[in-house]
TORFIMI-247556 format. One line per field, with one value per residue (C-alpha): residue in one letter; y, x, z. Coordinates in steps of 0.02 Angstrom, whole numbers, plus 50000, padded with zeros to 5 digits. Each point is the difference from the previous one (the first is absolute). Layout:
N
residu = A;...
yy = Y;...
xx = X;...
zz = Z;...
//
This chain:
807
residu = X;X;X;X;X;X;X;X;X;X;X;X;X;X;X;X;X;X;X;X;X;X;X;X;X;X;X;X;X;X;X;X;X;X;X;X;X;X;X;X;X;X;X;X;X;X;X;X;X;X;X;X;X;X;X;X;X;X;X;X;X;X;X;X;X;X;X;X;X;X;X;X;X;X;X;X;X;X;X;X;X;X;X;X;X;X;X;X;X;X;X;X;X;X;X;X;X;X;X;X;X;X;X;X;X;X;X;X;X;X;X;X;X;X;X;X;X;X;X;X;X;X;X;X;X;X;X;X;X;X;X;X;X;X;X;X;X;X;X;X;X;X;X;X;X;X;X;X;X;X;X;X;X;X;X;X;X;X;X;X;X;X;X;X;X;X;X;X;X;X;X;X;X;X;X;X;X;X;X;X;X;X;X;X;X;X;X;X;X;X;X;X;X;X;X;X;X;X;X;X;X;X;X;X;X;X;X;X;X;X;X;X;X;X;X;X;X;X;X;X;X;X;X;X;X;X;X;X;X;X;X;X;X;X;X;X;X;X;X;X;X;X;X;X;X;X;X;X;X;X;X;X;X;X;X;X;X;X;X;X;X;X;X;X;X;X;X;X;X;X;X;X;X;X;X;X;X;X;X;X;X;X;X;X;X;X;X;X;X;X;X;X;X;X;X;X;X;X;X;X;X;X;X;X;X;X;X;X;X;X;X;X;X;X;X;X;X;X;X;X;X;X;X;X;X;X;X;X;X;X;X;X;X;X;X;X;X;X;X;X;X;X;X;X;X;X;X;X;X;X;X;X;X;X;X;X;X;X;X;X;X;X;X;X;X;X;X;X;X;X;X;X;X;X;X;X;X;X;X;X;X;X;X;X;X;X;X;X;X;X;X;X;X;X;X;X;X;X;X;X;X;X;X;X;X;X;X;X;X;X;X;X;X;X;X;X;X;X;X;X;X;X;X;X;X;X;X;X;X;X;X;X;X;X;X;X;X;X;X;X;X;X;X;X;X;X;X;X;X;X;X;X;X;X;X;X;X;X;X;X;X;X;X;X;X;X;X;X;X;X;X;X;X;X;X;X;X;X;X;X;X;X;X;X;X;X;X;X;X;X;X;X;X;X;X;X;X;X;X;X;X;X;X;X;X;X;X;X;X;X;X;X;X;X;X;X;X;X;X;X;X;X;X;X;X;X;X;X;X;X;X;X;X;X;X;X;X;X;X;X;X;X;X;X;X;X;X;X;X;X;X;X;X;X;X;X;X;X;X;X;X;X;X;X;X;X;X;X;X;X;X;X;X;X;X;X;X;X;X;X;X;X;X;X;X;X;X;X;X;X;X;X;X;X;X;X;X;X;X;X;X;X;X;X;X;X;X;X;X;X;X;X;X;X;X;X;X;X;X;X;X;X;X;X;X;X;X;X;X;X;X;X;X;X;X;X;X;X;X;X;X;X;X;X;X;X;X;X;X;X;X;X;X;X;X;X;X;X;X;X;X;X;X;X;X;X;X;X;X;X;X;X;X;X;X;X;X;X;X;X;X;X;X;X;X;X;X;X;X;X;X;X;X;X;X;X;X;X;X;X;X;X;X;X;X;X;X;X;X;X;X;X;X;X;X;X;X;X;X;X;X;X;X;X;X;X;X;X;X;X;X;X;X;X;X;X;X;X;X;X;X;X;X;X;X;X;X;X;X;X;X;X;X;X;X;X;X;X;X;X;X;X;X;X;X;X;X;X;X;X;X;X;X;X;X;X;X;X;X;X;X;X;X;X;X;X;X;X;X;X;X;X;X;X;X;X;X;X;X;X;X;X;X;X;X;X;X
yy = 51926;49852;49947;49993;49893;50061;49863;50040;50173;49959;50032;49867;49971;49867;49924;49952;49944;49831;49980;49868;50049;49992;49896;50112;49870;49955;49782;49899;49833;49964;50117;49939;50190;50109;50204;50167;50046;50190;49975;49889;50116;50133;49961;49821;50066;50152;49902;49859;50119;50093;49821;49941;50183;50082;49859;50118;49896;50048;49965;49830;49973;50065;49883;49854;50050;50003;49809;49968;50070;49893;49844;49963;49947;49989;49952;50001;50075;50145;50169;50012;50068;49829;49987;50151;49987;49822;50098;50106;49895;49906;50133;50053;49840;50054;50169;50012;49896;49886;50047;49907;49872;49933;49988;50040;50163;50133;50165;50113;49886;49948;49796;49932;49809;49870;49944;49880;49861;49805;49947;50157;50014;49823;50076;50155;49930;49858;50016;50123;50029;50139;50010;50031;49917;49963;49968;49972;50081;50181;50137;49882;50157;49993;50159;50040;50194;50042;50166;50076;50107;50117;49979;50130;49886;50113;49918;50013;49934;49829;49930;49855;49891;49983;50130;49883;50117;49845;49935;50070;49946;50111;49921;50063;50017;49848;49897;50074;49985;49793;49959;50029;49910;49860;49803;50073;49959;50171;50003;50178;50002;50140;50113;50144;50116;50078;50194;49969;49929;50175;50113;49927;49954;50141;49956;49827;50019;49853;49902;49912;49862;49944;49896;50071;49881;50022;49941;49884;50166;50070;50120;50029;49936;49967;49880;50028;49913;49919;50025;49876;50091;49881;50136;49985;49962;49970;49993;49980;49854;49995;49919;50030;49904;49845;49864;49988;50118;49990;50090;50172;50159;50088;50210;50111;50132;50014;50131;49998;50073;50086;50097;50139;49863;49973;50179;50011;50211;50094;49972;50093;49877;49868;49835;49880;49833;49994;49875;49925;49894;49880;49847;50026;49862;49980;49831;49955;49823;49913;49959;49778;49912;50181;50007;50190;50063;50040;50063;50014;50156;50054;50031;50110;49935;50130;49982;50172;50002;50141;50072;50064;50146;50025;50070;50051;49992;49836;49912;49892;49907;49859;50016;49850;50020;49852;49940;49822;49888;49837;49870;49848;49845;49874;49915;50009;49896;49881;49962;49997;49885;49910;49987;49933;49880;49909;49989;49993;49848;49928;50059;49878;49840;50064;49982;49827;49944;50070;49919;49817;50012;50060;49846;49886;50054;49990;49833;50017;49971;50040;50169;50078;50172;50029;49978;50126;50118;49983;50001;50178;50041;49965;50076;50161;50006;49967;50136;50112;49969;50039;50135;50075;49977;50080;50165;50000;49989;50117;50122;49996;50008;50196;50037;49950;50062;50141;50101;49939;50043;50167;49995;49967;49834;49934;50102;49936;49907;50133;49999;49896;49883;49963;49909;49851;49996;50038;49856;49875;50059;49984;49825;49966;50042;49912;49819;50033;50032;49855;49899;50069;49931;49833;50000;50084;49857;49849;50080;50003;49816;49899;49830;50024;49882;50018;49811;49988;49874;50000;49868;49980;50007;49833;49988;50071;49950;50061;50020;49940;50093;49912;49840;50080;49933;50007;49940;50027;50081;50068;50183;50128;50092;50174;50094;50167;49940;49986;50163;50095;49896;50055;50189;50024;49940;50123;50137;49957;49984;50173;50032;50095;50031;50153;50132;50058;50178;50034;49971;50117;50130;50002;49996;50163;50066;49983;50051;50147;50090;49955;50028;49859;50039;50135;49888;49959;50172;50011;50121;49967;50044;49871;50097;49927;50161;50143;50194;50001;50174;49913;49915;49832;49890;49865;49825;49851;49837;49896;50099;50006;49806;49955;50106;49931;49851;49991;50096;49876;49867;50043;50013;49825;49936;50081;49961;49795;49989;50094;49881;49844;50063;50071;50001;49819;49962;50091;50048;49889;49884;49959;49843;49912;50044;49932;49813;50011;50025;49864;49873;50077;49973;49838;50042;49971;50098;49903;50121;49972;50150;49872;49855;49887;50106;50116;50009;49912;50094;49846;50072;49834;50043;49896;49985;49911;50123;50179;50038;50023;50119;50121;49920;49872;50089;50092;49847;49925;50159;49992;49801;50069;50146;49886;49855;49870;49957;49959;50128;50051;49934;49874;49892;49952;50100;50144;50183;49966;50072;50085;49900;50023;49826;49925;49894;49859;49974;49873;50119;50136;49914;49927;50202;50039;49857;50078;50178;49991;49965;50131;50137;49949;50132;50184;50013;49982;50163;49950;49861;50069;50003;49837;49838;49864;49872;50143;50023;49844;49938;50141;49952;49828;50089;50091;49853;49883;50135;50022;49806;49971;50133;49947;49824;50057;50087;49855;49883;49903;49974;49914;50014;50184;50013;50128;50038;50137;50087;50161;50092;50019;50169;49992;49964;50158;50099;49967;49989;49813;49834;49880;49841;49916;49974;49856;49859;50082;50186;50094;50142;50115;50074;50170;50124;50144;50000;50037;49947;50201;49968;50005;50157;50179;49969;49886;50103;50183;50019;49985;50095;50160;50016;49988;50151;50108;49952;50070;50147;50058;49947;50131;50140;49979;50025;50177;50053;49990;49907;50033;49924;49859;49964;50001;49904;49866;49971;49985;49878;49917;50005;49951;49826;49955;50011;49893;49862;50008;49962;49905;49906;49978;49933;49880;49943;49967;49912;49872;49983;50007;50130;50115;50169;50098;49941;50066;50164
xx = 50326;49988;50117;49934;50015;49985;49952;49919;49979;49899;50058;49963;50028;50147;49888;49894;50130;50082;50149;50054;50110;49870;50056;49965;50064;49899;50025;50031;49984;49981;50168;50069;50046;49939;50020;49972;49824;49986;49804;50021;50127;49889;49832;50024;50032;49896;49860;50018;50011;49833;49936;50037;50002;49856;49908;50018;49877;50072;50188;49952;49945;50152;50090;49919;50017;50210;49970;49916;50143;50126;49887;49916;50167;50034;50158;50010;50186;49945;49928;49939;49816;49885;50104;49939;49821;49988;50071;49873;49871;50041;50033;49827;49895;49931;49974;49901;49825;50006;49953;49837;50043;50149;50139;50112;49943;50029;49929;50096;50121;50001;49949;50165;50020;49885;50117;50150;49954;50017;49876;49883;49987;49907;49885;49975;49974;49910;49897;49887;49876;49940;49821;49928;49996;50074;49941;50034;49852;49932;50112;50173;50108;50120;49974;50191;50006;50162;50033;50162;50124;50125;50171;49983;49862;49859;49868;49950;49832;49904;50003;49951;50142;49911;50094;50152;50072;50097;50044;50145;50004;49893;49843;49819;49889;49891;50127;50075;49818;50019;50125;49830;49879;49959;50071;50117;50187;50093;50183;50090;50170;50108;50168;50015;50161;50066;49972;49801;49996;50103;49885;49861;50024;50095;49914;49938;49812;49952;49839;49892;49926;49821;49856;49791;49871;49816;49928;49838;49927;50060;50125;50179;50129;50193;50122;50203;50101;50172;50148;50150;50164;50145;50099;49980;50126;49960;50173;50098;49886;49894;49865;49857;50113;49971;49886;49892;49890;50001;50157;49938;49987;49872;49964;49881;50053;50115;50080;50044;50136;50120;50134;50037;50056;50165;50057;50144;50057;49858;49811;50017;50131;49961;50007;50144;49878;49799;49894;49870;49846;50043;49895;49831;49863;49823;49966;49812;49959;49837;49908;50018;49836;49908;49833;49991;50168;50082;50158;50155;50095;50083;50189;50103;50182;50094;50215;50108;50146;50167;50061;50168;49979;50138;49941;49798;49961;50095;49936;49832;49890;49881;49831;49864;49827;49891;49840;50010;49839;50038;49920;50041;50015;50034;49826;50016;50190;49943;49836;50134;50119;49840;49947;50175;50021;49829;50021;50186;49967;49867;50132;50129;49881;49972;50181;50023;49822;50079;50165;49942;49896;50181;50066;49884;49999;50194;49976;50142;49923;50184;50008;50177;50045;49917;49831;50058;50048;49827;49918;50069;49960;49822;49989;50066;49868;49859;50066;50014;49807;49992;50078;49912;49833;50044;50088;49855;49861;50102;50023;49800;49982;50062;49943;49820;50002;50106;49915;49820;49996;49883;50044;50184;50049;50162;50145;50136;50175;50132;50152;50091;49854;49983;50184;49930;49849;50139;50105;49836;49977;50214;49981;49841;50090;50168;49894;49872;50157;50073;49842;49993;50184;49958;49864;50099;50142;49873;49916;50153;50072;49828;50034;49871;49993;49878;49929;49969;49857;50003;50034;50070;49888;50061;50140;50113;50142;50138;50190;50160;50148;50145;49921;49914;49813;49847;49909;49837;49997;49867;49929;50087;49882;50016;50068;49913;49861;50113;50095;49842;49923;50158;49993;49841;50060;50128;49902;49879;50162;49971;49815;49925;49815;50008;50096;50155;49996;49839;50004;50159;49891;49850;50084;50095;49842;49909;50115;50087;49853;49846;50099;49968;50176;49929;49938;50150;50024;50020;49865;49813;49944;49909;50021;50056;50065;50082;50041;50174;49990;49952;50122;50046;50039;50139;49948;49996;50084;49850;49892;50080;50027;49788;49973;50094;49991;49806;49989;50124;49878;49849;50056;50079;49863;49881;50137;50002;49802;49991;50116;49908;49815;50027;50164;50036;49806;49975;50172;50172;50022;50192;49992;49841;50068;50167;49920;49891;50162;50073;49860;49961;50213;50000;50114;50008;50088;50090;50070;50081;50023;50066;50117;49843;49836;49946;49872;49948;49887;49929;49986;49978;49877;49868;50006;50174;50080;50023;50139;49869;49925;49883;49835;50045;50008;49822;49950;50063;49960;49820;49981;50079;49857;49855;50061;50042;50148;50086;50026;50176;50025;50156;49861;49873;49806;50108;50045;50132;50163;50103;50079;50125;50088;50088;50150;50068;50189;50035;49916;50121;50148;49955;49937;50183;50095;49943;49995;50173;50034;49867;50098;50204;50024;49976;49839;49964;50027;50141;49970;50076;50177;49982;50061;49907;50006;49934;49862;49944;50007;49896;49869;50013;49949;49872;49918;50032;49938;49830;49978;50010;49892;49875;49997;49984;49841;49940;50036;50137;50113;49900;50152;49974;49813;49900;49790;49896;49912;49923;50102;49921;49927;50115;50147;49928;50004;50172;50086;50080;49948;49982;50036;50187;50018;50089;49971;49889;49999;49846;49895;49880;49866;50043;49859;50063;50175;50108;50152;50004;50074;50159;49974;49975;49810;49976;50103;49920;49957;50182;50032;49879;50069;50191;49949;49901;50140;50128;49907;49951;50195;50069;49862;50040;50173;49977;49825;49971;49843;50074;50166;49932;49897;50143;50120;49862;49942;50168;50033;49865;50084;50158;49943;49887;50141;50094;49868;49964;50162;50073;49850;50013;50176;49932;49851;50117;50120;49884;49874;50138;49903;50125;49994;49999;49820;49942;49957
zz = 52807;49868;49869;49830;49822;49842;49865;49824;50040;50175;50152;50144;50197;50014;50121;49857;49880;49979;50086;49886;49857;49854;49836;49854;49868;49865;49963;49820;50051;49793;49988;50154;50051;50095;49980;50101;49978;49980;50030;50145;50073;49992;50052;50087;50176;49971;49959;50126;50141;49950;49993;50161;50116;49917;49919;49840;49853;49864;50049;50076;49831;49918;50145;49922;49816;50040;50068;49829;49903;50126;49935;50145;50072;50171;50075;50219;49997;49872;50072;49819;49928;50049;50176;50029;49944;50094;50170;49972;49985;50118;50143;49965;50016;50175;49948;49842;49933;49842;49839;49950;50147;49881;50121;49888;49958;50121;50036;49898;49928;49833;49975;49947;50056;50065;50125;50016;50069;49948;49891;49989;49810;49966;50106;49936;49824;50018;50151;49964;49819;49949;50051;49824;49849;49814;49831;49834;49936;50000;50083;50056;50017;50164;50058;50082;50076;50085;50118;49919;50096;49946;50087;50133;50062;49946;49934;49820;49965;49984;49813;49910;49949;49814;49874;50055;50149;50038;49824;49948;49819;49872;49914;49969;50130;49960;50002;50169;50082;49932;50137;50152;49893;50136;49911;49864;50025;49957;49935;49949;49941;49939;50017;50043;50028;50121;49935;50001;50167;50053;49909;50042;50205;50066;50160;50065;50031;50137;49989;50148;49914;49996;49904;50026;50005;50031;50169;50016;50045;49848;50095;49902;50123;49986;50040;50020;49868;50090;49894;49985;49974;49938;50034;50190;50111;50194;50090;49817;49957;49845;50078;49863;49861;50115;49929;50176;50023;50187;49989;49918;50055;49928;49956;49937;49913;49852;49862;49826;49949;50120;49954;50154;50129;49871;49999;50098;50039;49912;49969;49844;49924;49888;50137;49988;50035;49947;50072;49857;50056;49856;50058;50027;50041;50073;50066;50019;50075;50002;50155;50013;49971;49956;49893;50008;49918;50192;49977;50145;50045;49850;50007;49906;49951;49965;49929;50006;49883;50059;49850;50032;49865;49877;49842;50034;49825;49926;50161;50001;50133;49948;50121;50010;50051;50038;50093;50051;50027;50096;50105;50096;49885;50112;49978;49805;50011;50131;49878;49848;50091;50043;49817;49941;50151;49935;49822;50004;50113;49861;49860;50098;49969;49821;49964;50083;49892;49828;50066;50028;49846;49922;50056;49933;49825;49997;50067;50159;50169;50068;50098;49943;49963;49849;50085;50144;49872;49896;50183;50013;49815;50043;50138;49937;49873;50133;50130;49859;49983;50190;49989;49843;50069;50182;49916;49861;50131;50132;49867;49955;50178;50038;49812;50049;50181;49984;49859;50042;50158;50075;50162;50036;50065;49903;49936;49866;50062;49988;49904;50111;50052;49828;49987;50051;49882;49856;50077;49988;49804;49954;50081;49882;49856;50031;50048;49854;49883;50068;49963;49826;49955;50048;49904;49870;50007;50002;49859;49892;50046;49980;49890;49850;49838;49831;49980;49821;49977;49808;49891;49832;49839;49913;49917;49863;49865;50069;49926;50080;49998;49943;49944;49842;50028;50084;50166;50085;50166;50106;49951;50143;50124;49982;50149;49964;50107;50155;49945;50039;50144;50068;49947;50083;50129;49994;49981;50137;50144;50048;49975;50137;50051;50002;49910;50071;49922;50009;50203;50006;49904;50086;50169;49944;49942;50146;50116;49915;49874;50103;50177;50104;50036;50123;50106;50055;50079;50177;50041;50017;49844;49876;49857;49821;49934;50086;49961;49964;50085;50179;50110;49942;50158;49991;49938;50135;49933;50075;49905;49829;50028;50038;49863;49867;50056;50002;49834;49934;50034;49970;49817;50014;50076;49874;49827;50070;50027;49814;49930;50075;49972;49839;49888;50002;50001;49851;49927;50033;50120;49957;50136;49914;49816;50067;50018;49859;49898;50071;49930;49844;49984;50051;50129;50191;50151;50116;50133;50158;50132;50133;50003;50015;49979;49842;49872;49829;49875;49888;49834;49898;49847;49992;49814;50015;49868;50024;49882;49830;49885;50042;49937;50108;50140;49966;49999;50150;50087;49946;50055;50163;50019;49952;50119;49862;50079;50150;50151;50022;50175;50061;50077;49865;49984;50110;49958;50140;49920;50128;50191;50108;50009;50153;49911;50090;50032;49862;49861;50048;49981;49825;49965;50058;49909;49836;50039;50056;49811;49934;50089;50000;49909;50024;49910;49810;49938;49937;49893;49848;50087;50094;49958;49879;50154;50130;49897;49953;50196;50040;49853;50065;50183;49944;49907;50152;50123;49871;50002;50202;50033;49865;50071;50177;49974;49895;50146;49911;50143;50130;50108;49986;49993;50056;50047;50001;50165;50052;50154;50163;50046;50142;49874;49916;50138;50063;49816;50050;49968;50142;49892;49959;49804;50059;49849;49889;49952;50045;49867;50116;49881;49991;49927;50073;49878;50145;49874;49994;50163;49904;49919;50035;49982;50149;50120;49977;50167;50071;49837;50031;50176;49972;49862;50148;50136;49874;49967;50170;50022;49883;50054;50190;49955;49895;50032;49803;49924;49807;50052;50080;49834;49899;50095;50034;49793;49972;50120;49926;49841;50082;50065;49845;49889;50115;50004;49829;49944;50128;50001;49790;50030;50108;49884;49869;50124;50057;49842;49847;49933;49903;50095;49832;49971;50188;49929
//
């Protein structure tokens, strides 16, 4: 006689049956519930017991499936589904083979885990490569197959994951076959409710996943894919949500969609709880220091969501799909922290250089707060040169290597590696910004005066008010001459060399209607254009940033050499017209950027008159073509019109003495409104200003004399001059007109990068080329109106040049 079970409609010996009280619960960690499991009731012990007494295949598979449905969980104080399966397998380690010599894999048990121990996942995914290898040319498919199980464990067939059996969001096939082409990053969104999922996954089907490869001997081979469940909990601990990988537990096989676990008193009911794979992601990493495109185990992430159902069809899910490609980058930061060490060393004794030389021209050799603060100032411009130039030639870097390459040896950063490449180009832009307001401000404050070397025409009868007769005075000199020396000038404050629009334009052009945009893509395709029909992978931000920011310059580059080599050859050079203007007017530049260094355009006419008719000045024009006159240089037999001048310490405070009495008031727009004595001590200013100046250059005041030198290529080179102006003043020949220093003109290299900052700025904020256009001409427009008239007021501040005739 024997006493008998009965369990899922089989009968069994209670001598081999658990005596343990089996849990038939089925867990919500998400939820934080747990419910009676009809299913589990059912056919847990049933199928446990023909597991373990009669080493039944099929229910040691539907054993394991059970596990999968509990997540994988296992908990020591639970007689649940994995307890169960793991005191199975382990009360039959003595008594049955391995699978394939995987010790985890036991004769007639279903590969669920790859053990618990410390530490075993690191080794499982990065110890071993696949022995074949990858390429971004010719076929590049991943070839994933999985072995799929229904729930009763009996196994279904083996099928290629393409046709996405493990995409749960709709698309075409093409574009579901994308996601296992080998080097493109694959992202699928959508939502999806609740009623679909029920229609459509009445019962969970279980997959055993693997990836085929071909064998040096051409042989078709597989290798087991582990799975990382976030959902697992081993002893109530989520141990595959921690950031160390030494503390997974890895799986194998997974499900869908299962909603049978969450019906509570009849399999025929609609279930009170569905379990939705909702997160989805293949992670492929690169082999270090590989030629041959070696790749690691792959891993499959997977996320379920518990959908406590309340109304099936007003209910949604949103499901992700993505494939991952990643490598290690610690070489590529340790050679950019290399990079930026160097030159942000060499960028450190660039500052101090520009800051000494600073010094000097403003005459103080004291070191005081001011020079900290324009330490920093320089400093920030220089880094933000550093930093350009590392980002520019990292980005150009993975463009190059990334796309060109045949066999695989690099991958792209990843999302999150990228933050720090992002952080390197936001801290370009804020120091190059910075630099560009400086510049900005000294641009806007420079001391500037109009000397006026004409001289009155004889004399006229002239009549006296209040006395009733006449007198001679001196014929006036007409101010029209200085009006429009000083309207050019205007005009030219904002000149560029190149063409602001036009570089907006083309960039667009370029990147949006012929594509280069696409090469930005993170997939391995080199491709301009692309069917709209295919899968479009997601941009990468280093990639959009190389290529706009090489595309960007290359037209620069080619609209600066076309404007030197050709358009002012041939067409306008604005700069050379500007100090031909000045001598046929008559009229010189005196110009001071700092308190004791600027720049003097000598514009003295060599015919001593300038204000005549015009058959005069045919004629004077064609003595001055046919060499019957004198050249137009300050130092005689010279064409020498343009220096920088060092000014010594007693010049500046004579310069200061009467332009402290040029500019009391608040500019002379107002003359009309001002009082008679106002104006008069301004004209009195002006004159005295005019005269001091004029007898300066002539050499009048010998205690305020001056000579004439070339700089030293090393003086060049550095931009600071190694000699004191310490009695006399010193003029450096300057035949290079860097008074355009001053002006928009001499500074379009900060210019053109503080424009390509701004706009890879804006477009690694939104992902939009068009916006980042837009945002950056206006900009553009933004800050040339600002130093245009800022810049006007100041002209007419310091020159007395009414600012309704700047037009």
């Amino acid at each position: 006689m024997f006493r008998a079970s009965h369990f899922g409609g089989l009968c069994f010996s209670n001598t081999g049956s658990f005596r343990q009280r089996v849990i038939s619960t089925a867990r919500y960690g998400e939820l934080g519930m747990s419910l009676n499991s009809e299913w589990f009731a059912k056919y847990l012990q049933a199928a446990a017991t023909a597991c373990w007494s009669h080493a039944n295949l099929t229910s040691c598979q539907a054993l394991g499936n059970m596990c999968v449905m509990n997540m994988n969980s296992y908990d020591s104080a639970t007689f649940d589904a994995c307890r169960l399966f793991h005191y199975i397998f382990e009360s039959t380690a003595g008594l049955s083979s391995n699978v394939h010599s995987i010790p985890f894999w036991r004769q007639n048990l279903p590969w669920l885990f790859y053990g618990d121990q410390p530490g075993l996942a690191p080794q499982v995914l990065s110890t071993t490569h696949l022995p074949t290898n990858f390429s971004f040319k010719g076929q590049n498919q991943l070839k994933f197959v999985a072995a799929s199980y229904d729930i009763r464990g009996n196994f279904i067939k083996w099928q290629t994951l393409e046709g996405g059996v493990l995409q749960l969001c709709p698309d075409t096939e093409t574009r579901l076959d994308a996601a296992y082409s080998f080097g493109t990053t694959y992202q699928q969104n959508c939502e999806i409710s609740l009623s679909k999922f029920l229609a459509d996954f009445p019962s969970p089907i279980f997959y055993d996943v693997y990836l085929e490869y071909t064998g040096n001997d051409q042989h078709h081979y597989i290798w087991a894919v582990p799975v990382l469940n976030l959902n697992l909990q081993h002893n109530k601990m989520f141990v595959n949500q921690d950031s160390s990988s030494s503390k997974w537990l890895l799986t194998r096989r997974i499900f869908l969609v299962d909603a049978v676990s969450g019906r509570e008193n009849d399999l025929g009911s609609q279930p009170r709880v569905i379990r939705i794979a909702t997160q989805i992601s293949l992670s492929i990493r690169l082999v270090p220091n590989t030629k041959n495109g070696n790749i690691y185990t792959p891993l499959l992430s997977i996320a379920y969501s518990d959908i406590d159902i309340k109304n099936a069809n007003s209910q949604s899910v949103k499901v992700s799909f993505s494939v991952k490609y990643e490598m290690n980058q610690g070489d590529a930061f340790v050679q950019t922290d290399i990079a930026l060490g160097v030159l942000g060393g060499l960028a450190v004794l660039s500052s101090l250089l520009k800051t000494a030389g600073w010094k000097r021209r403003i005459g103080s050799p004291m070191i005081d707060l001011q020079t900290v603060m324009k330490f920093l100032v320089y400093y920030a411009g220089d880094l933000a040169n550093v930093f350009f130039i590392v980002t520019v030639g990292t980005g150009l870097y993975w463009l190059i290597f990334f796309k060109a390459q045949k066999s695989v040896s690099v991958l792209l950063p990843m999302p999150v590696q990228e933050e720090r490449f992002v952080t390197y180009v936001g801290c370009a832009f804020a120091m190059k910004a910075l630099q560009f307001l400086h510049k900005l401000i000294s641009q806007i404050t420079i001391d500037i005066f109009f000397i006026d070397w004409e001289r009155p025409k004889g004399k006229v009868l002239k009549a006296v008010e209040g006395e009733g007769g006449v007198r001679s005075a001196t014929v006036p000199v007409s101010i029209w001459r200085t009006y429009f020396v000083a309207n050019e000038w205007n005009e030219i404050q904002t000149v560029r060399k190149i063409n602001p629009l036009f570089q907006v334009l083309a960039t667009l052009f370029f990147l949006e209607v012929v594509g280069f945009k696409h090469l930005a893509l993170m997939d391995s395709s080199s491709s301009l254009s692309r069917n709209m029909s295919d899968y479009i992978a997601p941009y990468s931000r280093i990639l959009r940033y190389a290529v706009a920011t090489a595309i960007w310059l290359v037209i620069g580059i080619i609209q600066v050499f076309f404007f030197a080599a050709f358009y002012e050859r041939f067409i306008e050079d604005k700069i050379r017209q500007f100090v031909d203007l000045c001598s046929m007017s008559n009229v010189s530049v005196f110009l001071l950027s700092h308190r004791c260094f600027g720049y003097y355009i000598h514009g003295r006419s060599v015919h001593g008159h300038a204000d005549t008719n015009m058959e005069e000045m045919n004629m004077n024009l064609k003595r001055e073509a046919e060499s019957l006159c004198s050249q137009r240089g300050l130092v005689p037999n010279t064409d020498g019109q343009t220096f920088q001048i060092a000014v010594s310490d007693q010049m500046r405070q004579h310069y200061d003495r009467i332009h402290e009495t040029l500019t009391r008031r608040n500019g002379p727009a107002r003359l009309l409104t001002s009082s008679a004595s106002t104006f008069e001590q301004s004209i009195k200013a002006y004159h005295a200003m005019n005269k001091f100046l004029g007898s300066f250059i002539d050499h009048v005041h010998k205690e305020m004399d001056y000579f004439i030198k070339d700089k030293l290529l090393l003086e060049r080179v550095l931009g600071m001059e190694f000699m004191e102006p310490m009695e006399k003043s010193i003029f450096y020949n300057d035949e290079g007109h860097s008074f355009s220093s001053v002006l928009y003109y001499g500074n379009e290299a900060t210019l053109l990068i503080f424009d390509l900052l701004f706009f890879c700025i804006v477009d690694l904020a939104c992902q939009n080329f068009v916006l980042a256009s837009f945002l950056t001409y206006l900009q553009q427009e933004i800050f040339r109106f600002i130093r245009n008239t800022v810049g006007q007021k100041n002209l007419a501040t310091k020159t007395l040049v009414d600012e309704r005739f700047l037009i």
